[in-house]
N, C-alpha and C positions, 0 to 999 in steps of 0.2 A: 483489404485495401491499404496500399500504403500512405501513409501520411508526407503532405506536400510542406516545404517550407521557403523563404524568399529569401534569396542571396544579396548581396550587397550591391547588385546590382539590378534587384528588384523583377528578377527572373524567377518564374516558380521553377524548382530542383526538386528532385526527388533524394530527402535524403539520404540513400543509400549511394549518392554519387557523392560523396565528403571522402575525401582519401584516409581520413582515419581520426582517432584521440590525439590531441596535440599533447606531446610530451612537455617535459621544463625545458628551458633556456637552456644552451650548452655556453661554455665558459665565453665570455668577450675581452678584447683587448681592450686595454686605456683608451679614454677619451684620449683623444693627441688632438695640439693646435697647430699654429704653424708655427714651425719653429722661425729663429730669426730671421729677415729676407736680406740680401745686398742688396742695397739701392741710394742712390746720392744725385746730387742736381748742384748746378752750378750757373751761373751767369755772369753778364757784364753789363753794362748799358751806359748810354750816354759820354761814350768813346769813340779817341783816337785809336785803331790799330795799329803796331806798324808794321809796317811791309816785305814782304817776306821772314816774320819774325812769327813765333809761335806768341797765342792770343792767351791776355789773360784770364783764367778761369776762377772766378770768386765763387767758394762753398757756400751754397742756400740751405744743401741738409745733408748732413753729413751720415756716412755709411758707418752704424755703431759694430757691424763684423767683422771689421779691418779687412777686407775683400777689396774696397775702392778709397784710395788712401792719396789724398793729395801731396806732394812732394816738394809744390812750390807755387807760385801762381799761373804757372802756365804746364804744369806735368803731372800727370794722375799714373799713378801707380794700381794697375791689376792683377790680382793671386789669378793663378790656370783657371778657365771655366769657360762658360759660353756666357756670351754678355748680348744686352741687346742698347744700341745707342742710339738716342734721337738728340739731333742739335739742329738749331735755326739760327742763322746771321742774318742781320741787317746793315746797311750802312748808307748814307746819305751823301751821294757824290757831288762833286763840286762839278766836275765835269762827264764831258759824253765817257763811258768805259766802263772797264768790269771792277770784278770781285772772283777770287778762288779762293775757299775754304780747302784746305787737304789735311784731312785723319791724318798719325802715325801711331801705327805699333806694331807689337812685332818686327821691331829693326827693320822697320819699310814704312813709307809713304803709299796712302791706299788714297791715288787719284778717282779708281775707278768708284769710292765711296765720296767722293766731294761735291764740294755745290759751286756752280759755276753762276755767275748771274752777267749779261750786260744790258745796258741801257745805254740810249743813243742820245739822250737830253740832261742839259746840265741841271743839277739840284733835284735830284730825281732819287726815288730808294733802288735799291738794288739789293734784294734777299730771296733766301732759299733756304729750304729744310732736307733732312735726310734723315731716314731712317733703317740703320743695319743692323743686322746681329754677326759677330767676329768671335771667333775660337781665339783663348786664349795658351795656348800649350802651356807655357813658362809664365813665371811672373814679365808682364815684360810695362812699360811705359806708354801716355796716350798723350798723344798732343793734338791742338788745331792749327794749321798754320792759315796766315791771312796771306794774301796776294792781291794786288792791285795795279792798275797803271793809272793811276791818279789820285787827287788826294780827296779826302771823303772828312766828314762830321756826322756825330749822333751811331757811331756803331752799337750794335743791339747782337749781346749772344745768350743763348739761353742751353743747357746742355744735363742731359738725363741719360743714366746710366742703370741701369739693372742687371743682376747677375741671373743667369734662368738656373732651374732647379732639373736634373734631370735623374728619372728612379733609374 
């Protein structure tokens, strides 16, 4: 009679069903971590924009890869890759009207990635969020431009950028 014994799942197994002697370890790779990530953040708050003029963008934490490399206060410099972009505006109108935020890179204006807001009462907020991800082919430049047709107090921008890692 064969001898029963209980599996790790507390099943009785008839010995003779074990696929065999476990051998040694064959060789393994390095622990790996992650290596460095691209990633940076920016904002503004408690501003005037101006109008049809590209928004300034103040470094919160800066990308130690040289991947996302600010250029000036209102232009962010991106090495090729895919990126992923989340930004929010706010701004406090004086009067009834909008707001248009527009991305650029890639030597273009990306409307279809912007945030539109209006509001029909005066003193009122008027903000929107966006989240893309954008091929970078070439190194190319990012800006946000503000647009308005009226004049506003208390703008609020906040702006995150990540580089994705693809194998």
């Amino acid at each position: 009679m064969e001898q029963e014994h209980l599996c790790q799942c507390c099943r009785p197994i008839n010995i003779n069903c074990l696929s065999g002697i476990t051998g040694p370890t064959g060789p393994t790779g390095p622990s790996g971590g992650l290596a460095n990530q691209s990633f940076a953040s920016f904002a503004n708050y408690a501003t005037i924009f101006t109008n049809n003029a590209p928004m300034n963008l103040y470094q919160d934490v800066a990308d130690i890869t040289g991947n996302i490399t600010p250029l000036n206060t209102t232009t962010i410099q991106l090495q090729p890759g895919f990126y992923q972009i989340q930004y929010s505006v706010s701004a406090l109108l004086t009067n009834p009207g909008y707001i248009q935020i527009t991305p650029s890179y890639n030597g273009a204006s990306h409307i279809e990635f912007g945030i539109y807001a209006n509001i029909n009462t005066a003193r009122s907020s008027a903000w929107g969020s966006q989240s893309i991800i954008i091929e970078v082919p070439t190194t190319t430049t990012f800006t946000l431009t503000f647009s308005s047709n009226t004049t506003h107090t208390e703008g609020q921008l906040t702006l995150t950028i990540l580089k994705l890692e693809r194998s």
